[in-house]
N, C-alpha and C positions, 0 to 999 in steps of 0.2 A: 284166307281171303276167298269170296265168292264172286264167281265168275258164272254170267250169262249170257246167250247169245240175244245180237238186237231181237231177235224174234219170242224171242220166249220173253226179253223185257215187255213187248208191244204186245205180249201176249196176255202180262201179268197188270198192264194198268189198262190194260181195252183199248190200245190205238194197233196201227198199222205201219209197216214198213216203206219208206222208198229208198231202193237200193238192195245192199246187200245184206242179207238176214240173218247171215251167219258168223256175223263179226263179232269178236269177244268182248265182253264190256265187262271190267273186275272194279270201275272206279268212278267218281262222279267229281266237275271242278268246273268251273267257271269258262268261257268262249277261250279268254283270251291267256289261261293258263293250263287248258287242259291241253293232256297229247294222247298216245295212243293206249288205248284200252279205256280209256274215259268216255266220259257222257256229260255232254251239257244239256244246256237250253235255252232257250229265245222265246220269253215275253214280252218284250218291249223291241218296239219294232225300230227304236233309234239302234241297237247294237246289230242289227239283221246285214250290215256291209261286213261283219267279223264271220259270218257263216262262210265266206269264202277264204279266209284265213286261217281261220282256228286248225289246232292240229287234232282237236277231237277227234276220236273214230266214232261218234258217231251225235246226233244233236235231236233234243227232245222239240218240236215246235208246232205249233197251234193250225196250222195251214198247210196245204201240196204246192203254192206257187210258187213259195220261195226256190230260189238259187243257192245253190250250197256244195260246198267241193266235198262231200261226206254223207253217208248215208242219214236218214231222217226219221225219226220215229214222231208221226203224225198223230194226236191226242188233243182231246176234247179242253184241256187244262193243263198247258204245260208247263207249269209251275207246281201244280199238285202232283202232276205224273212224273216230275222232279223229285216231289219229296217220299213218293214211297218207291220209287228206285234205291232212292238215297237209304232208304230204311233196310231194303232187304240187301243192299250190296253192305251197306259200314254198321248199321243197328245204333239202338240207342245206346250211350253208354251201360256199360255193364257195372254191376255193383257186388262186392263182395259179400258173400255169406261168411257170416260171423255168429249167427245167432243171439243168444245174448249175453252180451260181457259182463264179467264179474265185477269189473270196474263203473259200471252203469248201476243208478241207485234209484231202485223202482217203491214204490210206496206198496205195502200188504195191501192198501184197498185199491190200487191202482189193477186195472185189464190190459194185457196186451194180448192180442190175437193170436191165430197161428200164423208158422212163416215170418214173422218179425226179424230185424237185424238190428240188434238194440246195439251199437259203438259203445266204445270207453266215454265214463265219465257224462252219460247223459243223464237228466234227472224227469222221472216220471212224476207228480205230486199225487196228491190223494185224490181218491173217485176219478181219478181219469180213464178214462177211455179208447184203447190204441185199436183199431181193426184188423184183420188178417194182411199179411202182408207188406207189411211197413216198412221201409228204410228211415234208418235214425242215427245220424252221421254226430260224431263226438260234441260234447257239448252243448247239447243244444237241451235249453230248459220246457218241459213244457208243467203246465200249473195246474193246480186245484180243479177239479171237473171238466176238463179239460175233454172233449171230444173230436177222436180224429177216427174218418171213413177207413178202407180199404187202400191196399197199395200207394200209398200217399211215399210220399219221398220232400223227406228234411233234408237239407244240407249243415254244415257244422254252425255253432253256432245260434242257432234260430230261437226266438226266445217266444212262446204262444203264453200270454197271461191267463188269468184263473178263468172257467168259464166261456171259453172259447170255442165254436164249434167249426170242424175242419171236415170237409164232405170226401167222396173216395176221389182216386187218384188226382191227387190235387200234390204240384210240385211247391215246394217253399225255400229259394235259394238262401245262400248262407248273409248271414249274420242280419234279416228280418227280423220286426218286430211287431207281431201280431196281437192288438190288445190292448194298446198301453194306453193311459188315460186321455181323455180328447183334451183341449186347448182350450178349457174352460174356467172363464176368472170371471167375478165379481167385483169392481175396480169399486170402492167407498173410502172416499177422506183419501185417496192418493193410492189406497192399499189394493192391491190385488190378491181376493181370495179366493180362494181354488174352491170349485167346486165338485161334490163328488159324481162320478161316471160310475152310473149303476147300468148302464146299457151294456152290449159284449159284441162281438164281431163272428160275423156267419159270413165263413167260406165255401164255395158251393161247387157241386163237382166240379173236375177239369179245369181246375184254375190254377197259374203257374204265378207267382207270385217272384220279381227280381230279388236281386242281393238286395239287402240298406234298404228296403223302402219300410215306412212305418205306417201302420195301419191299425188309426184310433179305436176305441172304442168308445160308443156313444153315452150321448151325457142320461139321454131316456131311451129313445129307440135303442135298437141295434142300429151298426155301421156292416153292411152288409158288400158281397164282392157275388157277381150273378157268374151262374154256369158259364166255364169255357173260356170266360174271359183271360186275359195273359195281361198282365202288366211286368214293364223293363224295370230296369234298377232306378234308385234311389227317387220314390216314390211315396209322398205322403197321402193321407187320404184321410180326410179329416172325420171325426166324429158323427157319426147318425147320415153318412153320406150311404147313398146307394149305387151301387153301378150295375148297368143291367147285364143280359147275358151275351153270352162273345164278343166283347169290347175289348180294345187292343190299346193299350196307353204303354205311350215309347216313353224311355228313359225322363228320370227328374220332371213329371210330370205333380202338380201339385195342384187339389181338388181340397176346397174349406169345408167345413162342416156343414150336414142336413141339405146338401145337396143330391139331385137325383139324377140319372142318367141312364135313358134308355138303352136299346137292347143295339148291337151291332155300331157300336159308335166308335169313332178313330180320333187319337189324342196325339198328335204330335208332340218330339221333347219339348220341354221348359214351362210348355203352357201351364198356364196359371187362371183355376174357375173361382170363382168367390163362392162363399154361401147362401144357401137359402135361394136357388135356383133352381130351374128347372130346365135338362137338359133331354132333348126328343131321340125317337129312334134315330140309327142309321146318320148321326152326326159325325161330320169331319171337320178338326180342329187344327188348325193350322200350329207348326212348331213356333214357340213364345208368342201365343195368338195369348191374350187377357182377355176372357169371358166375364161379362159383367153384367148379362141381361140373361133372360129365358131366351132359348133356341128352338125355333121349330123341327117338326122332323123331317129329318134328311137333306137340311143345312150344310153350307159348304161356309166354314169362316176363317177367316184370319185376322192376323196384325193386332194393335193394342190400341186402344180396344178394337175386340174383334167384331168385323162388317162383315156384311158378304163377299165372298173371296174376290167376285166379280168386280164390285166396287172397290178393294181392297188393293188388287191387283193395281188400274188404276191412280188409284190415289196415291198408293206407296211408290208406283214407280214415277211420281213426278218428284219424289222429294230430289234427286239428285239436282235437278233443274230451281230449284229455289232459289239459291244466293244469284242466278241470272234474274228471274223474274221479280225477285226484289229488287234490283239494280234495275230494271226495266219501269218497275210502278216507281221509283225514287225520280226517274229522271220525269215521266209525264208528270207528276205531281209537281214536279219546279217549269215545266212548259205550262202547265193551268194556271201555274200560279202568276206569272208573268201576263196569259190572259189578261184574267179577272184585275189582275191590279192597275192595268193600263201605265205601266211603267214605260221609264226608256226604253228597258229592254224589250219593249213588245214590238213584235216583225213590222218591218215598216215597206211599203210596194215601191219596186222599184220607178224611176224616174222615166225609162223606157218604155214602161208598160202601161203608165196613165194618159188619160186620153188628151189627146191636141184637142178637144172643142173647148172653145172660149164663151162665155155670156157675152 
């Protein structure tokens, strides 16, 4: 276990102390679960009433104003100066050296680099390409020409079809499916026929890839995944679609084919984009938001289909109020109508109120 003091932390991410500098910190966890020898932090300023709570010994935060029962390490991003505490006290998971297993079944024309850790039972095909440094956890098939960067990391499972190009450190959780053919039919006389997907899928450095998500490849173009981006689990992405670079698509996000999307854009779960769009930088997508139109850059949207959040906001929270506002237009529509018809029931003035002058 590694153990630093606050000051050599505020040392190591470039912030500053208030308090006591020489407090041990071996651990890092949340306000309202950590206790002593831990480190948290305060981004969001609705949790800032826990800073006099928390049993932390000590809290990463953005500001000198705050009140806090516990020493402060004061940083320019603390949330980032969260994560590489987090890195040098706990580290990324560690992965076994193994080398390469006799039970792993590599093709004579296939490359693997140096430094590889080839698991049981993985299968490498022909002309592929592995780079230095590889992790390649059992099972996991990769195909025909198949090109993978440096220090990349498979988990079990992971299936890369023929043709596939994978750029360096790029993570690929277990049981993905990188490649398979896009969702392409030709519908004649009732029949749906398949058509063939001569396109292939380019992954581009730094891109973490969840469990389950499947990721087409195109019918002509490539289906392409841009630097840095991180997509959650179970995630489709349909054929000849493009995603640009550091985009962040949360869990069961599902994107149709020959769609495009700029560079830093945010994809809440469940959302659902159609094809044949066009999606701008710097877009934020609200969770089970339906995308059905082009978005400009640096759109904020939601709901189904998705508006401007602004509008969205609005509109969606009148739905609770409808069965009133229905019962509300039902009852005027039966007062007009009583109007207009000059019926009985139409309001008659009372007898006290009309006038005494006589002709």
């Amino acid at each position: 276990m590694v153990t630093k003091t606050l000051g050599e932390l505020a040392q190591y991410v470039g912030g500053r102390v208030l308090g006591d500098a020489n407090v041990k910190i071996s651990a890092a966890a949340t306000l309202g679960r950590a206790g002593t020898g831990d480190i948290s932090f305060l981004s969001n300023d609705k949790y800032e009433k826990q800073l006099l709570t928390t049993k932390a010994s000590a809290v990463i935060v953005g500001k000198d104003t705050v009140t806090a029962s516990t020493p402060l390490l004061v940083a320019d991003d603390p949330y980032y100066a969260f994560m590489q505490i987090m890195v040098l006290l706990h580290g990324h998971r560690k992965h076994k050296k193994v080398g390469i297993s006799p039970r792993a079944i590599i093709s004579d024309s296939a490359k693997v680099g140096a430094g590889c850790q080839i698991h049981d039972f993985v299968t490498i095909s022909d002309g592929a390409k592995i780079g230095d440094g590889c992790v390649i956890y059992p099972c996991t098939f990769i195909g025909e020409n198949v090109q993978i960067g440096n220090d990349c990391l498979l988990y079990p499972n992971v299936v890369i079809y023929e043709g596939c190009k994978i750029g360096s450190r790029v993570i690929i959780n277990s049981n993905a499916a990188i490649g398979e053919d896009g969702f392409g039919f030709a519908t004649h006389n009732g029949v749906h026929h398949k058509i063939p997907q001569i396109g292939s899928v380019i992954i581009e450095d730094d891109v973490e890839i969840g469990a389950c998500c499947g990721i087409e490849r195109g019918t002509l173009n490539d289906t392409i995944i841009g630097q840095g981006s991180k997509l959650g689990d179970l995630i489709a992405i349909g054929h000849g679609t493009r995603v640009g670079a550091h985009c962040l698509l949360v869990a069961q996000v599902g994107i149709a084919g020959s769609t495009t999307m700029g560079h830093h854009c945010i994809v809440g779960g469940q959302a659902g984009i159609v094809g044949h769009i066009a999606i701008g930088n710097q877009v934020a997508i609200g969770a089970q938001a339906g995308v059905i139109n082009n978005v400009a850059d640096g759109k904020v949207i939601l709901g189904a289909p998705a508006i401007d959040a602004n509008q969205g906001k609005r509109a969606y929270g009148m739905i609770q109020y409808l069965p009133e506002i229905k019962q509300s237009i039902r009852e005027l529509q039966g007062q007009m109508k009583q109007l207009l018809s000059g019926g009985e029931d139409k309001p008659s003035i009372p007898e006290d109120s009309q006038s005494s002058d006589k002709p």
